[in-house]
C-alpha positions as CSV (number, residue, x, y, z in Angstrom):
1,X,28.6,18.6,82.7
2,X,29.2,14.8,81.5
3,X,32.2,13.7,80.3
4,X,32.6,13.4,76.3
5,X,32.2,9.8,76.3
6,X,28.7,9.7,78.4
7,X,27.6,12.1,76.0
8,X,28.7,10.2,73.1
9,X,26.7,6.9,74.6
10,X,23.7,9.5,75.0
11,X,23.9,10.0,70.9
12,X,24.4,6.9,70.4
13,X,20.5,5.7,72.0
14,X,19.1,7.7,69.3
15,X,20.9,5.2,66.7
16,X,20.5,1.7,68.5
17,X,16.5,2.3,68.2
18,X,16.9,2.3,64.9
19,X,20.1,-0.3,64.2
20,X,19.9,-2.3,67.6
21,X,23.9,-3.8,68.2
22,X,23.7,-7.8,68.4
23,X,24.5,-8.9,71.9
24,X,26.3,-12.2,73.2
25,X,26.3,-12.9,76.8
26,X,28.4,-15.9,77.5
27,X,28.9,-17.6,80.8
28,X,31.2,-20.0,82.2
29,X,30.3,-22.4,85.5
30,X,32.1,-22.5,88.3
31,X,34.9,-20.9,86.8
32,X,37.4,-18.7,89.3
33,X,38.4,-15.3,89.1
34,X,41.8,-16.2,89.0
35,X,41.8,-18.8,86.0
36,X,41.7,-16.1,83.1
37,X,44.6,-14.6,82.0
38,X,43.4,-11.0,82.2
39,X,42.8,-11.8,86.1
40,X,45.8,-13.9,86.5
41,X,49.0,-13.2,85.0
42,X,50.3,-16.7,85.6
43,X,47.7,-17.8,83.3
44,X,49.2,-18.4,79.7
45,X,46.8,-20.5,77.8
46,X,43.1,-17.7,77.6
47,X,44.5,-16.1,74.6
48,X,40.9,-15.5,73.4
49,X,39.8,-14.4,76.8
50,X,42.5,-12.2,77.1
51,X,42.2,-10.7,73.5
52,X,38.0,-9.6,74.6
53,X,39.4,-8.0,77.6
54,X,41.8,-6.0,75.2
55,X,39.2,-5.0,73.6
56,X,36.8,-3.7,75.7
57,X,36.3,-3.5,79.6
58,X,37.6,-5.7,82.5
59,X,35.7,-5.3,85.5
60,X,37.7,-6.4,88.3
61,X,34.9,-6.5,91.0
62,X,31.8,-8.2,89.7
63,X,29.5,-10.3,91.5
64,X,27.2,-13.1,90.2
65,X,23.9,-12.6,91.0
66,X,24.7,-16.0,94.0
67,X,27.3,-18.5,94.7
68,X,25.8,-21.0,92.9
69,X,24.0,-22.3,89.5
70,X,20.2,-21.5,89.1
71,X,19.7,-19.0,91.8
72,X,22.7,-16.9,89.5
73,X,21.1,-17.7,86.7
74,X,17.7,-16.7,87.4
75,X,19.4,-13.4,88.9
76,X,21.3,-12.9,85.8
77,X,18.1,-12.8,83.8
78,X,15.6,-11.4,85.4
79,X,17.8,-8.5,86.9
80,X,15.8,-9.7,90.4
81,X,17.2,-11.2,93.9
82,X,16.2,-14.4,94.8
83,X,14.4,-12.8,97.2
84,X,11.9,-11.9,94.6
85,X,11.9,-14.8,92.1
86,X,11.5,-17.0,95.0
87,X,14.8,-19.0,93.1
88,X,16.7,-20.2,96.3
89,X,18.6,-22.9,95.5
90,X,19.2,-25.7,92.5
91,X,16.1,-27.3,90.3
92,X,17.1,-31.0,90.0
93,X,16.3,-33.8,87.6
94,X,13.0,-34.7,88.5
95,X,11.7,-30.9,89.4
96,X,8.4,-29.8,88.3
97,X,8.8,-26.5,88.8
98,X,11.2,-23.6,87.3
99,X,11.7,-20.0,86.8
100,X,8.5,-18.6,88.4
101,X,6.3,-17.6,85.2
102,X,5.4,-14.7,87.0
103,X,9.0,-13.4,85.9
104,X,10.4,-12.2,82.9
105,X,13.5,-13.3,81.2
106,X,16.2,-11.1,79.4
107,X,15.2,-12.8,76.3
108,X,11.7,-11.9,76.5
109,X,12.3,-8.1,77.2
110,X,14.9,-8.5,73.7
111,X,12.1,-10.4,71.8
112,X,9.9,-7.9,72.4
113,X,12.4,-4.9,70.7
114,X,12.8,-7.4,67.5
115,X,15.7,-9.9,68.3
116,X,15.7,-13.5,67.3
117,X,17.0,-15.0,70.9
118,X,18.6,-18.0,71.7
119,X,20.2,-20.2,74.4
120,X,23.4,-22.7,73.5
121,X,24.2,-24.4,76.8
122,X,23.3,-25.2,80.5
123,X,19.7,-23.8,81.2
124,X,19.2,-25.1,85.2
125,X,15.9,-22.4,85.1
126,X,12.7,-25.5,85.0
127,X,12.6,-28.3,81.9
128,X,9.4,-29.2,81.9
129,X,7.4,-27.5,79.1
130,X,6.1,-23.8,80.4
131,X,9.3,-23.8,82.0
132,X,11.5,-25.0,78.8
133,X,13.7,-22.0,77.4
134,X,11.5,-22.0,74.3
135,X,8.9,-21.0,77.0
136,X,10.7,-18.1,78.0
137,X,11.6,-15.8,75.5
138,X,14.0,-18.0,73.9
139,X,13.8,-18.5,69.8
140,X,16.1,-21.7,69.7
141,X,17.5,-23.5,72.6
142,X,20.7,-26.6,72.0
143,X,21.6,-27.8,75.3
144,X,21.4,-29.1,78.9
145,X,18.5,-28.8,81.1
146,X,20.8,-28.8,83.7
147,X,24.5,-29.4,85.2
148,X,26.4,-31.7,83.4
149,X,26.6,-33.8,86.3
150,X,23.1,-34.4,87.1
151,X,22.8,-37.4,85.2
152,X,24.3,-40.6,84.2
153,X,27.0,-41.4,81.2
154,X,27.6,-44.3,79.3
155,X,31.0,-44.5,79.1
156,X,33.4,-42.4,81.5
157,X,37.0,-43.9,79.9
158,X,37.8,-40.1,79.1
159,X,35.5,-38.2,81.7
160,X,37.3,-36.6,84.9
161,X,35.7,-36.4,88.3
162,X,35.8,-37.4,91.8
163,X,33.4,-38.2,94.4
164,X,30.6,-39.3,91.8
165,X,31.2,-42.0,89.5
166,X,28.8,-41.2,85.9
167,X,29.0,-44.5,84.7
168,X,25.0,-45.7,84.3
169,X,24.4,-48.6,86.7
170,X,27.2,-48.2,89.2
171,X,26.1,-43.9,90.3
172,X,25.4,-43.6,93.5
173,X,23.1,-40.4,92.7
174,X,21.8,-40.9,89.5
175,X,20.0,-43.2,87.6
176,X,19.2,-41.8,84.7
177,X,21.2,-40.5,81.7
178,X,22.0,-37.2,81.2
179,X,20.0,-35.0,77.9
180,X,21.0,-33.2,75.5
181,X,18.0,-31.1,73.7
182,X,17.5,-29.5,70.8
183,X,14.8,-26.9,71.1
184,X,11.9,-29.5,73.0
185,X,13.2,-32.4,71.4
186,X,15.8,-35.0,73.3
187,X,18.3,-35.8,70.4
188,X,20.8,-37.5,71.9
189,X,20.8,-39.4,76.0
190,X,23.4,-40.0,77.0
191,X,25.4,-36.8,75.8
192,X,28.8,-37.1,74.3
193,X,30.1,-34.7,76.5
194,X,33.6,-34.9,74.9
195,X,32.6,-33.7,71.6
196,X,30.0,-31.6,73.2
197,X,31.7,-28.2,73.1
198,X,32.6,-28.3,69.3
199,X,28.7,-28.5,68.4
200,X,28.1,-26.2,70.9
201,X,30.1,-23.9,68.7
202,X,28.5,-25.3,65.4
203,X,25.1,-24.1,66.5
204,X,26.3,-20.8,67.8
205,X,27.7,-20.3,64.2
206,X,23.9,-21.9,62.6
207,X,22.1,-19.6,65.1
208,X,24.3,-16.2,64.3
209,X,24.0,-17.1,60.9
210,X,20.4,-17.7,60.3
211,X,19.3,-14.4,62.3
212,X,22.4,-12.6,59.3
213,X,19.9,-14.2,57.0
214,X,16.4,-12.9,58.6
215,X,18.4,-9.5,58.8
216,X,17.5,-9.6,62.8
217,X,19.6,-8.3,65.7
218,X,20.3,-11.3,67.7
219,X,20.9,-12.3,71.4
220,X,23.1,-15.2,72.2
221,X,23.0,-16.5,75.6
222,X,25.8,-18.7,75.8
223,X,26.0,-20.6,79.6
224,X,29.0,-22.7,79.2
225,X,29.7,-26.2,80.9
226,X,33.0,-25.8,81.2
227,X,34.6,-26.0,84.3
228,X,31.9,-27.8,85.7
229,X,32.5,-31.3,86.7
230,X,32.9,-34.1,84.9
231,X,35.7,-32.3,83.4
232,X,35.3,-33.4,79.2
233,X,37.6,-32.3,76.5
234,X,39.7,-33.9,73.6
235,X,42.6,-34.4,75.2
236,X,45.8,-32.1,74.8
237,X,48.4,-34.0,76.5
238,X,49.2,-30.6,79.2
239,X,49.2,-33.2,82.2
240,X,46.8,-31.3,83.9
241,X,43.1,-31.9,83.1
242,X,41.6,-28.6,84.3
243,X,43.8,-26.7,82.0
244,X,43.1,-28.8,79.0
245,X,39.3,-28.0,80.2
246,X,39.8,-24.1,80.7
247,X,41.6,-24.2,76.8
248,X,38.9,-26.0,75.3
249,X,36.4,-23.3,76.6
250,X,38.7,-20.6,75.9
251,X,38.5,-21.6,71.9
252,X,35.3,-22.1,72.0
253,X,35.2,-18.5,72.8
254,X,37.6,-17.9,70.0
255,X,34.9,-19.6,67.6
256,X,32.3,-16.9,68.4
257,X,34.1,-14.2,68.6
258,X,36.0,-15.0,65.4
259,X,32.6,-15.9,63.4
260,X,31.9,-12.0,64.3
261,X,35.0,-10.7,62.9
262,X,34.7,-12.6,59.8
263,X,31.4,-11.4,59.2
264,X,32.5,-8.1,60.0
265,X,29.7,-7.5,63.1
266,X,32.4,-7.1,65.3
267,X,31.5,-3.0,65.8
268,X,28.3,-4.1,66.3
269,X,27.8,-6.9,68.7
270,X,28.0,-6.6,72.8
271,X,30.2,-9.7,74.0
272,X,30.2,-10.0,77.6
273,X,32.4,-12.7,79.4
274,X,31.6,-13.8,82.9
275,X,31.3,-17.0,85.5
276,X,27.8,-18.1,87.5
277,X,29.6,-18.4,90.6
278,X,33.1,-19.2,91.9
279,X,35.5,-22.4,91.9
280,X,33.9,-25.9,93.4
281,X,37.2,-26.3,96.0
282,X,35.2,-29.3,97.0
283,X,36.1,-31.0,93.4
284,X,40.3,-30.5,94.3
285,X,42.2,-30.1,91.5
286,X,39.6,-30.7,88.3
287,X,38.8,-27.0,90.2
288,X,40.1,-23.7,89.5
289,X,41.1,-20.6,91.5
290,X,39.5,-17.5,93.1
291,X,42.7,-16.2,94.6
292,X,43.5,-13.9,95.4
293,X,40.1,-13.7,97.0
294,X,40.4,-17.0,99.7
295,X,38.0,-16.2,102.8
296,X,41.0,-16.4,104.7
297,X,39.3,-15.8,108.1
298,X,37.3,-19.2,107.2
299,X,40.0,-21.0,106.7
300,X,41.4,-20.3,110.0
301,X,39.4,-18.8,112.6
302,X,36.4,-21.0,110.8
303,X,38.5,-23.8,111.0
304,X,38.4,-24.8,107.1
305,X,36.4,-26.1,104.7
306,X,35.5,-24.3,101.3
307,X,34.9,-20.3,100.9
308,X,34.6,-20.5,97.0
309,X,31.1,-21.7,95.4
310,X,28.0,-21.9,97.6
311,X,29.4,-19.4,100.1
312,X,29.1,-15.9,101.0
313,X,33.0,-15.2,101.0
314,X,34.3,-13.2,97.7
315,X,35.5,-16.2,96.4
316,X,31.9,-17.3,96.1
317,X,30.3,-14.5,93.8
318,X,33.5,-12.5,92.7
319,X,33.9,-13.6,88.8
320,X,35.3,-12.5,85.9
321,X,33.6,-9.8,83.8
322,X,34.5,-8.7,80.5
323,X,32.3,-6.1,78.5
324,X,33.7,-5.5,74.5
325,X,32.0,-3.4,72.2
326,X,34.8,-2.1,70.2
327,X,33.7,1.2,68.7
328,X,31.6,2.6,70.8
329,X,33.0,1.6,74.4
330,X,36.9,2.1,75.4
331,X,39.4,-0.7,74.7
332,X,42.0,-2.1,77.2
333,X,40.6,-0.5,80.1
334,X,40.7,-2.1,83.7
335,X,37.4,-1.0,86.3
336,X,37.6,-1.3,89.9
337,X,33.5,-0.4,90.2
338,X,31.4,-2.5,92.5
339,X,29.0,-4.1,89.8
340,X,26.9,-7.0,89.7
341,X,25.2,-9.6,87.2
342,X,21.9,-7.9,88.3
343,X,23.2,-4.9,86.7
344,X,23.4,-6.7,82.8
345,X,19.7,-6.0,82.2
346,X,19.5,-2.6,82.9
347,X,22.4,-2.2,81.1
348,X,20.7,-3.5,78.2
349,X,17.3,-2.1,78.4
350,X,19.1,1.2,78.4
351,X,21.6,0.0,75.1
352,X,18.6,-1.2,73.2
353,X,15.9,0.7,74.7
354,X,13.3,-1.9,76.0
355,X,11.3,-0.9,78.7
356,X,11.4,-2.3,82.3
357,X,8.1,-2.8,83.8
358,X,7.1,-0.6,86.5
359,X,5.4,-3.4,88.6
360,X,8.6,-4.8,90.4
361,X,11.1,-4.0,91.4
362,X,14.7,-4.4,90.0
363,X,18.1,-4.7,91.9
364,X,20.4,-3.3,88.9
365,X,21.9,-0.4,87.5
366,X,23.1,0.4,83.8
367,X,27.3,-0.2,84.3
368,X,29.4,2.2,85.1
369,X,30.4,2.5,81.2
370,X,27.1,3.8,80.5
371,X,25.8,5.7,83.3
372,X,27.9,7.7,86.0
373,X,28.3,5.9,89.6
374,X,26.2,7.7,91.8
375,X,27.1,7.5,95.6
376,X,28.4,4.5,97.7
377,X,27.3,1.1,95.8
378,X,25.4,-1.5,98.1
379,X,25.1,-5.6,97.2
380,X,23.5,-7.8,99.3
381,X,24.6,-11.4,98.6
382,X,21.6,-13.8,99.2
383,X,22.7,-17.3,100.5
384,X,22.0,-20.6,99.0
385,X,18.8,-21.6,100.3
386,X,18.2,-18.8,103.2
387,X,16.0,-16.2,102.6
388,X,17.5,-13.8,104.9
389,X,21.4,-12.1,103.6
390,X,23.5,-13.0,105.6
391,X,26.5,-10.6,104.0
392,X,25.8,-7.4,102.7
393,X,28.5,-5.2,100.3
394,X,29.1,-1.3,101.1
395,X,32.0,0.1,99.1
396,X,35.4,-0.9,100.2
397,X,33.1,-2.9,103.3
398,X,32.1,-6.4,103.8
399,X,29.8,-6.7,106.2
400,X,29.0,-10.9,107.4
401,X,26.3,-10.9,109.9
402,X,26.7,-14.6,109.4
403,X,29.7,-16.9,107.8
404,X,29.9,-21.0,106.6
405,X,31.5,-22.4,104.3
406,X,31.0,-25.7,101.8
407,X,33.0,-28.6,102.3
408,X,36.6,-27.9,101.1
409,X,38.7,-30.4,99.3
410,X,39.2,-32.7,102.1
411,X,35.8,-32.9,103.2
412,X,36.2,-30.9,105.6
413,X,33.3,-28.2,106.6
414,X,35.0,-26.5,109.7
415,X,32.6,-24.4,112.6
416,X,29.8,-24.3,110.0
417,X,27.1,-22.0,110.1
418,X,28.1,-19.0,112.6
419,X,26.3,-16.0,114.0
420,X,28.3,-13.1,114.4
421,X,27.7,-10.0,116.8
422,X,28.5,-7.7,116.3
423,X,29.1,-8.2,112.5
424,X,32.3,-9.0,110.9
425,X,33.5,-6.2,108.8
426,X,36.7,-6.7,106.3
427,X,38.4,-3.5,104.6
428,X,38.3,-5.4,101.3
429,X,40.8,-2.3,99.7
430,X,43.8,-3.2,102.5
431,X,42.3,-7.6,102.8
432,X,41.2,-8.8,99.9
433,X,42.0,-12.3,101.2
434,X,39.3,-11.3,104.1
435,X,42.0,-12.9,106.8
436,X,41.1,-10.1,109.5
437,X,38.2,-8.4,110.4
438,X,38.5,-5.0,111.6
439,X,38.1,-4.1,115.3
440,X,35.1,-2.4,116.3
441,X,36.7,1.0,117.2
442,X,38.2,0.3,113.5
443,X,34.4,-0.2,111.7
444,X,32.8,3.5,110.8
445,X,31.2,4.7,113.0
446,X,27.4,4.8,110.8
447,X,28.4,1.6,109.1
448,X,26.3,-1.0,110.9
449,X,23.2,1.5,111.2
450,X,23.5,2.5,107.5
451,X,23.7,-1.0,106.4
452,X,20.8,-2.3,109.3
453,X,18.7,0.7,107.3
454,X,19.9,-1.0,103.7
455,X,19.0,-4.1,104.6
456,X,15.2,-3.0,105.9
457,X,15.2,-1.2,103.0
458,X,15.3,-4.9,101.2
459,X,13.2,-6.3,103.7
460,X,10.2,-4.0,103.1
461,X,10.1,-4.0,99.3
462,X,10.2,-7.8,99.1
463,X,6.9,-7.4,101.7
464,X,5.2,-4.8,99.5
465,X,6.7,-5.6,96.8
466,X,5.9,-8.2,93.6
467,X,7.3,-11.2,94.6
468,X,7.0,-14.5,92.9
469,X,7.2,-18.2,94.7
470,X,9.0,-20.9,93.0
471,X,8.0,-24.4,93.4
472,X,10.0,-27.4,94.4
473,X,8.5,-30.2,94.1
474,X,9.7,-33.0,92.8
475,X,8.0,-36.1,90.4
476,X,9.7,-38.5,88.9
477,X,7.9,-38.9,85.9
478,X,9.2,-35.6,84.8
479,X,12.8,-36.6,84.8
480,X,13.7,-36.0,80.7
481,X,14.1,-39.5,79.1
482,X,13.8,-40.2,75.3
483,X,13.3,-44.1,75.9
484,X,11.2,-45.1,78.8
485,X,12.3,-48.8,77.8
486,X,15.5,-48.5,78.4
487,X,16.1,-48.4,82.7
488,X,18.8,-45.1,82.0
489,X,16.8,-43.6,79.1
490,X,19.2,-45.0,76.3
491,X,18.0,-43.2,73.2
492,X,20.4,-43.0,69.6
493,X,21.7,-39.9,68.7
């Protein structure tokens, strides 16, 4: 027999086809696990963060869908591996290519059940047109077509990075200035990136309000630029520019969330909170924090560099996740499930009853709040640009068949890329720091051969199964300019 609340979330599908809840999924980049306050104690200035986690479900180990920006995203939205979508690592400037359009996007399942969809922030999925957000399920898109870094600025005074200068004629890496779009249209190049955030909020508000008006369910995909480097933010004078950063993107927060409490659809909206990946530990201290999940063993045995973003260690891919939905899911509580970003469109295609297609396969499950865990929980983390796993996830285990790291703060990249066999394996329940592997006579006995069968598992349905192959080529004519006059696309806003 079910517990009363999995019965009550039974009832309550009968309702949502009728009176679908509005959903807002936003997403932070390259934001730690340990630089919100409901992670991280010593953190005093999330209030907003904190206050969703109080009111709904913290899920203390959640994985994004990779360790770094498109590959996650593309997880995140088609509930797929990269493995499938063929989305290995980053689209740049000058891509031609995107999301393969043989997938489908979160927003296009949504569309499909009634709900007017849009996208306020970082899109990194393809920007030339049939791979443009509007192309892809998306009603209304405001944003980036890619990191906020990938592209020149035209005045830096109040900008914070290191290692890449984004002033327009002395970048090393880029040439050309960095877009902001509105739907297909390039309104503004350079960005303002310091005022940036508060009309990221303005159009959030415009877009919540107009589907209010149309008397649509809406789905806000929110994919933050904060933390990514540059750091930008109206300065508050805390001496430490990745906390002014981390408070600007924790009001922004408070903007959404308050817009639905003043317009009373707090009962019935979704908000989920969450990171693409872990902390860039290359960028020093304009980074945050993944502790207490470090990759110890890297840093030592491995002898350094970076086991946050673009790894396979914890502090890679574990993130915060926060799921509020006050009314119908329990408040305050604290979840110690293994759960991924693959498992946010199941979750919704059971909430709001849209139908997964039956031609491909998915690597999800509805979260634990809706559905009952059944059995031991496997995650295979794909590595940035290799299409084998290199580190699978089996319960309290972490299996590394392979370990590297990215280049830490001081540049330094220790043993790189290492084969191990016999595999690594770290109790993550007694070393969440992942300092000591365990001894073989220590490893369970079936462990490797149940995780060798897991990972043929994989192997054969991405054979058999539908796969799609994404393209990277690269043109320059496609890099987004508004003014082809002008040598760093200079356009007014």
């Amino acid at each position: 027999m079910l517990p009363l609340f999995y019965t009550t979330l039974i009832l309550l599908y009968d309702h949502v086809s009728c009176s679908r809840p509005n959903i807002v999924l936003m997403m932070a980049d390259d934001l730690g696990w340990g630089d919100v306050a409901p992670n991280n104690p010593n953190i005093k200035y999330t209030p907003n963060i904190a206050e969703l986690a109080a009111q709904g479900i913290r899920y203390t180990d959640y994985h994004s869908a990779a360790s770094v920006c498109t590959p996650s995203r593309a997880g995140l939205l088609t509930g797929r591996l990269a493995q499938r979508t063929g989305v290995i690592k980053n689209f740049v400037i000058d891509s031609t290519g995107g999301l393969p359009l043989t997938e489908r996007t979160m927003a296009d399942y949504l569309k499909s059940v009634g709900y007017k969809t849009g996208i306020i922030g970082k899109w990194h999925l393809g920007h030339t047109q049939k791979y443009h957000p509007l192309s892809r399920g998306f009603d209304y898109y405001f944003g980036l077509p890619y990191s906020n870094d990938m592209g020149c600025l035209r005045n830096a005074n109040d900008i914070y990075n290191i290692k890449i200068n984004p002033v327009c004629g002395e970048n090393r890496l880029w040439n050309i200035s960095l877009p902001l779009y509105e739907n297909r249209k390039i309104i503004e190049q350079p960005v303002d990136l310091i005022t940036l955030t508060q009309r990221y909020a303005e159009k959030a508000q415009e877009f919540m309000s107009s589907a209010i008006e149309e008397r649509k369910p809406f789905f806000l995909y929110i994919p933050m630029t904060h933390v990514h480097v540059p750091l930008s933010f109206f300065k508050r004078n805390t001496g430490n520019n990745f906390v002014d950063t981390v408070i600007e993107m924790d009001q922004y927060v408070g903007k959404v969330t308050n817009f639905l409490k003043q317009n009373n659809l707090v009962e019935n909206t979704i908000v989920m909170f969450t990171s693409d990946n872990g902390p860039w530990e290359y960028k020093c201290d304009l980074a945050g924090t993944s502790s207490p999940y470090l990759g110890q063993w890297q840093k030592t045995v491995g002898e350094g560099g970076s086991s946050s973003k673009m790894t396979t260690w914890e502090g890679g891919h574990r993130v915060p996740f926060i799921v509020s939905w006050p009314g119908t899911i329990p408040t305050g509580q604290v979840r110690g499930d293994l759960v991924s970003a693959l498992d946010v469109l199941p979750t919704l295609a059971k909430i709001t009853n849209f139908t997964l297609p039956d031609d491909r396969e998915f690597d999800g499950f509805p979260l634990p709040f809706l559905v009952p865990p059944q059995g031991t929980r496997t995650i295979f983390h794909p590595d940035y640009e290799f299409s084998e796993v290199w580190a699978v996830r089996h319960g309290r285990y972490k299996v590394y068949y392979a370990t590297y790291p990215d280049h830490d703060c001081e540049n330094k990249f220790g043993t790189g890329f290492l084969y191990h066999n016999p595999a690594l394996v770290f109790d993550l329940e007694t070393d969440i720091a992942e300092s000591t592997p365990l001894k073989w006579q220590e490893v369970p006995e079936s462990l490797y051969q149940k995780i060798e069968v897991l990972k043929k598992g994989l192997r054969d349905s991405v054979t058999k199964g539908f796969t799609s192959v994404a393209s990277y080529d690269t043109d320059p004519s496609v890099a987004p300019c508004c003014n082809r006059d002008n040598p760093y696309c200079y356009c007014e806003a």
